[in-house]
C-alpha positions as CSV (number, residue, x, y, z in Angstrom):
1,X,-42.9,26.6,0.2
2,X,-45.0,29.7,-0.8
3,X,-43.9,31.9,-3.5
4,X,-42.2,35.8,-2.0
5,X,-46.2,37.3,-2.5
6,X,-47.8,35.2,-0.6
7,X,-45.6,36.0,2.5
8,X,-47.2,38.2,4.8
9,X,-46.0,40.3,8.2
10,X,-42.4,38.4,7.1
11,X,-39.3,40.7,7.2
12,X,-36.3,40.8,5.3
13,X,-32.8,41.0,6.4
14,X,-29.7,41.2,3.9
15,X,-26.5,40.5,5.6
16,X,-23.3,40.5,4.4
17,X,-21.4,37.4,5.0
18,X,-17.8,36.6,4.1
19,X,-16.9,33.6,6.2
20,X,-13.3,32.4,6.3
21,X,-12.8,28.6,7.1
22,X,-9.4,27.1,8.3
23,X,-9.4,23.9,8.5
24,X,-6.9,21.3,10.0
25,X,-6.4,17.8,9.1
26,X,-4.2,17.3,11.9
27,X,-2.5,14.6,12.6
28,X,-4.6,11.3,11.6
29,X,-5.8,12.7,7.7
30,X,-2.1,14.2,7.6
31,X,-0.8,10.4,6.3
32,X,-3.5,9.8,3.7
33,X,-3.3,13.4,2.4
34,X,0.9,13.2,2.2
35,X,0.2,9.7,0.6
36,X,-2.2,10.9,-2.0
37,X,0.9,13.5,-2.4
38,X,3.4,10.8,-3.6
39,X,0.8,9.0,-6.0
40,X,0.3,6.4,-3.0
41,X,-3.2,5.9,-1.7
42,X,-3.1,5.1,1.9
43,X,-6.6,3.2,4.3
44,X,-6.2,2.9,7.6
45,X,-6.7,-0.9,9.0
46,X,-8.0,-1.9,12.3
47,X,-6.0,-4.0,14.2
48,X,-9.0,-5.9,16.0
49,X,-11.4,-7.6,13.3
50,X,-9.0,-6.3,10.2
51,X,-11.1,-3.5,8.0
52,X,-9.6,-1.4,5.9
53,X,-10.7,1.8,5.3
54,X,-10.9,4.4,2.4
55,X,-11.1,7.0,2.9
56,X,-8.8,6.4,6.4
57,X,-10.9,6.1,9.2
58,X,-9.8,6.9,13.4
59,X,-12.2,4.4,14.9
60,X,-13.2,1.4,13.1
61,X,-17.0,1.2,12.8
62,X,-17.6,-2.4,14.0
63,X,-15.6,-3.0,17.1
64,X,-15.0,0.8,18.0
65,X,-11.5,-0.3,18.0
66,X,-9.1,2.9,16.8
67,X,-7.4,1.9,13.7
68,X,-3.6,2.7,14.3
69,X,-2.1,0.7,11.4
70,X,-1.6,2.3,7.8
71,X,-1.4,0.4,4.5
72,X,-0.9,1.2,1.2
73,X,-3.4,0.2,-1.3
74,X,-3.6,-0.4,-5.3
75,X,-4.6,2.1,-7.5
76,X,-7.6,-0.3,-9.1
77,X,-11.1,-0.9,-7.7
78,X,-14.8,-1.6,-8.7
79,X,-17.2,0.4,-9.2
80,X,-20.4,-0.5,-6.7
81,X,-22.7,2.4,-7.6
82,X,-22.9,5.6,-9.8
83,X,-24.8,8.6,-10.8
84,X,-25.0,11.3,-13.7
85,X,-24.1,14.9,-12.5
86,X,-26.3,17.6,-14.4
87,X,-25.5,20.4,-12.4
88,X,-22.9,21.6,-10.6
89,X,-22.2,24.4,-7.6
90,X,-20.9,27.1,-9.6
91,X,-18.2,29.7,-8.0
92,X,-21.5,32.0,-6.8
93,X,-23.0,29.1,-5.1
94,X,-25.6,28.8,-7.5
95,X,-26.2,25.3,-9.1
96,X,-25.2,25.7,-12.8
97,X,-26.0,23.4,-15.7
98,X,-23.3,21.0,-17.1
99,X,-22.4,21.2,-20.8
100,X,-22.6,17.1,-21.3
101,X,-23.4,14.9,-17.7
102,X,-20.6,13.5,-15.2
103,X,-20.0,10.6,-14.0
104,X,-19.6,10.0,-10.1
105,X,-18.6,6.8,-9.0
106,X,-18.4,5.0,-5.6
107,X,-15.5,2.8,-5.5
108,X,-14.4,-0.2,-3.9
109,X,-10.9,-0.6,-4.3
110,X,-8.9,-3.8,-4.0
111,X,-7.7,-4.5,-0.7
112,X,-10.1,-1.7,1.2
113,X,-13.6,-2.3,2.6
114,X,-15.4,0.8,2.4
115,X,-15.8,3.2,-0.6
116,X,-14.4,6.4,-2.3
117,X,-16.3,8.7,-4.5
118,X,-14.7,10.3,-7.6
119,X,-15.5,11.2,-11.2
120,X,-15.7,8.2,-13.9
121,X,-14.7,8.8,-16.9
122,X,-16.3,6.4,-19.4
123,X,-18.9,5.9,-22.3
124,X,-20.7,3.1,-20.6
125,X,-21.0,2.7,-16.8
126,X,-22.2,-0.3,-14.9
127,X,-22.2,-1.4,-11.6
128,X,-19.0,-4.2,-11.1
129,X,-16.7,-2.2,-13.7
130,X,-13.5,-2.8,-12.8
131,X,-11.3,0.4,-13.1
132,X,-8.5,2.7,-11.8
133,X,-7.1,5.6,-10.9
134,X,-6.3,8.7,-12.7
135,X,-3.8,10.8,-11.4
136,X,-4.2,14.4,-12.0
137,X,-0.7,15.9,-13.7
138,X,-0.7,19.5,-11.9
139,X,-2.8,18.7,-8.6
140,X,-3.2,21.8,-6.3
141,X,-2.9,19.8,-3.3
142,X,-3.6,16.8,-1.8
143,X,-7.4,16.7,-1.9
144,X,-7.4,16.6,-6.2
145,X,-4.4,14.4,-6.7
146,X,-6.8,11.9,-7.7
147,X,-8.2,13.3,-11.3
148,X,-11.2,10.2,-11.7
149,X,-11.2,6.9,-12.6
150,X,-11.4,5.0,-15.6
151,X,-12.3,1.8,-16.6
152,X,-9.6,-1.0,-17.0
153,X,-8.8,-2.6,-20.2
């Protein structure tokens, strides 16, 4: 990408834009979302070859069966994979840097076959750490009821 200068014959055009999103969760994400409510999480299961999925999941992925079965899952998991966040998106859009680095983990929890992504919060990380979930005290709503995860003792 060239640097503003060596632009030529290129016009600029500032527009003001103030989108407003509504979204819906309808009626499929309304039982995992009403779950993570009530300190339950909730996968959806397919009734053909038996997958569970977290997050839920209409259509099951294998057999393109639609998953109309809902089962509660445990709170504990492993951790297959993770990274250090340096940045994040800050409120103006712009990336910002982080005071110390972040954890994100993808976890599989017990019972499910696909994974959920969350913060970890612990001093050393591998791949295989078995951990669980921590409930955030004064969620907003549904989509930060779970606060991170932390390794089990």
């Amino acid at each position: 990408m060239k640097a503003d200068e060596d632009l030529q014959n290129v016009g600029r055009v500032g527009l003001p834009l103030a989108p407003a999103f509504n979204w819906s969760v309808g009626n499929w994400m309304e039982q995992f979302f009403d779950g993570l409510k009530e300190r339950k999480i909730m996968a959806s299961k397919c009734g053909l070859c038996g997958r569970v999925f977290l997050p839920p999941r209409m259509i099951c992925e294998r057999c393109f069966a639609k998953t109309e079965e809902w089962v509660e899952i445990p709170e504990t998991g492993t951790v297959e994979a993770f990274t250090a966040a340096h940045v994040r998106v800050g409120p103006d859009g712009e990336l910002a840097d982080l005071p110390e680095p972040q954890l994100i983990a993808l976890v599989k929890h017990d019972e499910a076959d696909t994974l959920l992504v969350a913060g970890l919060v612990a001093k050393n990380a591998s791949a295989g750490m078995r951990v669980r979930v921590v409930w955030n005290e004064t969620p907003s709503g549904a989509l930060d009821a779970i606060s991170c995860y932390e390794p089990m003792d």
